[in-house]
C-alpha positions as CSV (number, residue, x, y, z in Angstrom):
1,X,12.4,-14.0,-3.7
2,X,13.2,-16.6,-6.1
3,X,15.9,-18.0,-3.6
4,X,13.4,-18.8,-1.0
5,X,12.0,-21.6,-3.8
6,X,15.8,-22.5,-4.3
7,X,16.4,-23.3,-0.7
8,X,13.2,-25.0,-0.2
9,X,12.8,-23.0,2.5
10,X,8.4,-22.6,3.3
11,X,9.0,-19.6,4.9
12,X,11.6,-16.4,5.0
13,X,11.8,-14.8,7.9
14,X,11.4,-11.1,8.4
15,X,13.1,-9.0,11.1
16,X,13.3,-5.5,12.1
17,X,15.3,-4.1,15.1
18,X,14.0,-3.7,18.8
19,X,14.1,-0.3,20.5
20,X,17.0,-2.0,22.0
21,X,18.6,-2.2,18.1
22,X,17.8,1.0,17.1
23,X,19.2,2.7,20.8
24,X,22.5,0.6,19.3
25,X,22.5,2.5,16.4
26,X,22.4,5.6,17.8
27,X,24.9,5.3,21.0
28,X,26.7,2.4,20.0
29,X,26.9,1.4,23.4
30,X,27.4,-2.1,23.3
31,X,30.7,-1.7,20.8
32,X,29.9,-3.8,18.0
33,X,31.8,-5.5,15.5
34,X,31.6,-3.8,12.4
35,X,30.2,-6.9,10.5
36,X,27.5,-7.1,13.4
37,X,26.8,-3.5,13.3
38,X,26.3,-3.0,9.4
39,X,23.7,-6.2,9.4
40,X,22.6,-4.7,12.1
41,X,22.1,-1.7,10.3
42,X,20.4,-3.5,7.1
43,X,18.0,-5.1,8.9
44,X,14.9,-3.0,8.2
45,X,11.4,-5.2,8.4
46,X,11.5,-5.6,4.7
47,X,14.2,-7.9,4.0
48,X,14.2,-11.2,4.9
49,X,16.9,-13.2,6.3
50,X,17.3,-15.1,2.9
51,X,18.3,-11.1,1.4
52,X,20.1,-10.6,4.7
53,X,22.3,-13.8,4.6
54,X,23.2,-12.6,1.2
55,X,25.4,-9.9,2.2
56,X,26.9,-11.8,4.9
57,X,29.8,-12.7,2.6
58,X,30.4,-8.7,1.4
59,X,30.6,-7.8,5.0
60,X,32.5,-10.6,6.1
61,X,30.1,-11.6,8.7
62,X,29.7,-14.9,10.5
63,X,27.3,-17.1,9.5
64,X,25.3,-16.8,12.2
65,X,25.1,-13.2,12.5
66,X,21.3,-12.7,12.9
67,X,20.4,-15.2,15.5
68,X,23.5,-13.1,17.4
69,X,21.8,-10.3,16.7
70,X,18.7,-11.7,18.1
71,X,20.0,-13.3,21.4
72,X,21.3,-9.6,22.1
73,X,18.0,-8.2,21.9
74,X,18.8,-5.9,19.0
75,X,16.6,-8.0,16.6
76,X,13.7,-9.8,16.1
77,X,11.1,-11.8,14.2
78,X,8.1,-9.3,12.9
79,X,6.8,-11.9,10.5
80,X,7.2,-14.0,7.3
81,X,7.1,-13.8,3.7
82,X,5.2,-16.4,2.2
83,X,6.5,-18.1,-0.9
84,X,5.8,-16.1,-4.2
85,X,2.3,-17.2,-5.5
86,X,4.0,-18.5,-8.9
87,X,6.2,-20.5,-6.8
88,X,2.9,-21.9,-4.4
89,X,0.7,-22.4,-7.5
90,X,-2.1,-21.4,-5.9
91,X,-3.8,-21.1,-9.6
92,X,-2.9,-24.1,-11.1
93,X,-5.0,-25.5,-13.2
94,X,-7.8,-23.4,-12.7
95,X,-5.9,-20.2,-15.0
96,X,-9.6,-19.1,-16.3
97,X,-11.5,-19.7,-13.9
98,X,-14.1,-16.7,-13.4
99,X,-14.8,-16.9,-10.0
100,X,-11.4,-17.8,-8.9
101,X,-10.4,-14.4,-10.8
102,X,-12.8,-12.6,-9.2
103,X,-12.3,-13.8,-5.6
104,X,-8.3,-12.2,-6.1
105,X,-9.5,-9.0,-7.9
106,X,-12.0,-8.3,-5.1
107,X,-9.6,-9.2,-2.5
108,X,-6.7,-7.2,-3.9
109,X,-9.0,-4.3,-4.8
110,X,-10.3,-4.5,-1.2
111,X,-6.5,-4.1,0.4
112,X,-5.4,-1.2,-1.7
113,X,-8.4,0.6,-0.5
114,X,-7.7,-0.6,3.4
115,X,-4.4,-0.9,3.6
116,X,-3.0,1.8,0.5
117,X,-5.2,4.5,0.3
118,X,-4.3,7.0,-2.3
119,X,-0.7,5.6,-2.5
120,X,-2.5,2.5,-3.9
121,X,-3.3,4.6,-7.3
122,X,-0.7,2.6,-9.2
123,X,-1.5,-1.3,-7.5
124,X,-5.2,-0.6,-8.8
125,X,-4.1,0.2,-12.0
126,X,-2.0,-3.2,-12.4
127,X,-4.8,-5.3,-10.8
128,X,-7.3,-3.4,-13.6
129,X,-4.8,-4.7,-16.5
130,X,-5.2,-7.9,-15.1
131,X,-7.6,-10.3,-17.4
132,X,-7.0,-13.7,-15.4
133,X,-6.3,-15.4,-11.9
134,X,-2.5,-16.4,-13.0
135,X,-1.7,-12.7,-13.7
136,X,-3.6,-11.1,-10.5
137,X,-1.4,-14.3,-8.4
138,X,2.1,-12.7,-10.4
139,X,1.1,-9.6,-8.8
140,X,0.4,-10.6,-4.7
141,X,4.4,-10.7,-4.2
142,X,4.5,-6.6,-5.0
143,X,1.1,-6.2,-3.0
144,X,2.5,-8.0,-0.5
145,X,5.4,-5.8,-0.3
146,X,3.5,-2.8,-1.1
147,X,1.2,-3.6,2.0
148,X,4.7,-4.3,4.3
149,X,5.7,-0.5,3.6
150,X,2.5,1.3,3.8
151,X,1.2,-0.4,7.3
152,X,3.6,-3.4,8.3
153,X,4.9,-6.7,7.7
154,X,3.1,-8.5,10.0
155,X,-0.3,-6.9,8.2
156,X,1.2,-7.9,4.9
157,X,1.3,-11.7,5.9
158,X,-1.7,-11.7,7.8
159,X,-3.1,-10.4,4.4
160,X,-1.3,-12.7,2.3
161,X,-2.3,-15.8,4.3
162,X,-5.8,-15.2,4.6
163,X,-6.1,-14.6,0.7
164,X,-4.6,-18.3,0.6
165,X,-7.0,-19.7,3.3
166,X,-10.3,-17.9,1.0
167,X,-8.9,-19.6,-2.0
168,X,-9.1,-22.9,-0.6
169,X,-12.6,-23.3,-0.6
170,X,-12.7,-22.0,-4.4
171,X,-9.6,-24.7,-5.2
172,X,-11.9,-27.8,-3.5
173,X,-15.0,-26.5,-5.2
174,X,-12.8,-26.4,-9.0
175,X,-11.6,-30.1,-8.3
176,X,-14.2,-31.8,-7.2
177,X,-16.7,-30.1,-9.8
């Protein structure tokens, strides 16, 4: 994820095939380029287009593979992935702040019981080891993935961008006290 900071890009979009993509797949009815067929192929709901556009070059695909992809009906957008929280900064400043810590920890605990269940086992135990804000924020990028796989993308940035919007309150309260 560390190119989406590179590119300056606010957002990386993430897209997953239509029914229409994945009948492609199977009947390859519509006769594909190759290059088309194996991005085609690659795109999965959990790589963005920033990952995507990366093997464009391997395959020898045009530059504007996706948004062909997408005018064809085989693709399309199922969400974003925001930024990774180092990269927002969304603790600066504030690194031991107690309630700032605990807003995350409860939040995080609270989505690996909702959204992970038992599979979650593992997330807990790196949120437990976890003694401030800045290491629970280093760890929202694999919950956020971690959430993607288990439910969906779209869950995962709904999740992600409300744990932003509830930190806001907490970053106004640390700079004006």
């Amino acid at each position: 994820m560390k190119r989406i900071k590179e590119r300056g890009d606010a957002m990386a979009l993430l897209y997953a095939k239509t029914a229409a993509g994945r009948q492609e797949i199977e009947d390859r009815a519509r006769r594909l380029p190759a290059a088309l067929r194996s991005i085609l192929l690659m795109v999965d709901g959990q790589r963005d287009d920033n990952a995507l556009r990366d093997l464009f070059a391997g395959l020898r695909a045009p530059a504007d593979t996706l948004q062909q992809l997408a005018e064809l009906g085989l693709i399309e957008v199922v969400g974003g992935r925001a930024e990774p929280a180092a990269a927002r900064g969304l603790c600066s400043g504030r690194e031991q702040d107690p309630a700032l810590y605990q807003q995350l920890y409860d939040a995080m605990s609270d989505a690996v019981r909702r959204h992970l269940g038992l599979k979650g086992y593992f997330m807990q135990l790196k949120i437990e080891r976890c003694n401030d804000a800045v290491t629970l924020e280093r760890l929202c990028p694999e919950m956020i993935t971690a959430i993607g796989k288990a439910r969906s993308p779209a869950l995962a940035q709904r999740w992600w961008q409300e744990i932003q919007a509830s930190l806001a309150p907490v970053a106004s309260e640390v700079v004006q006290g």
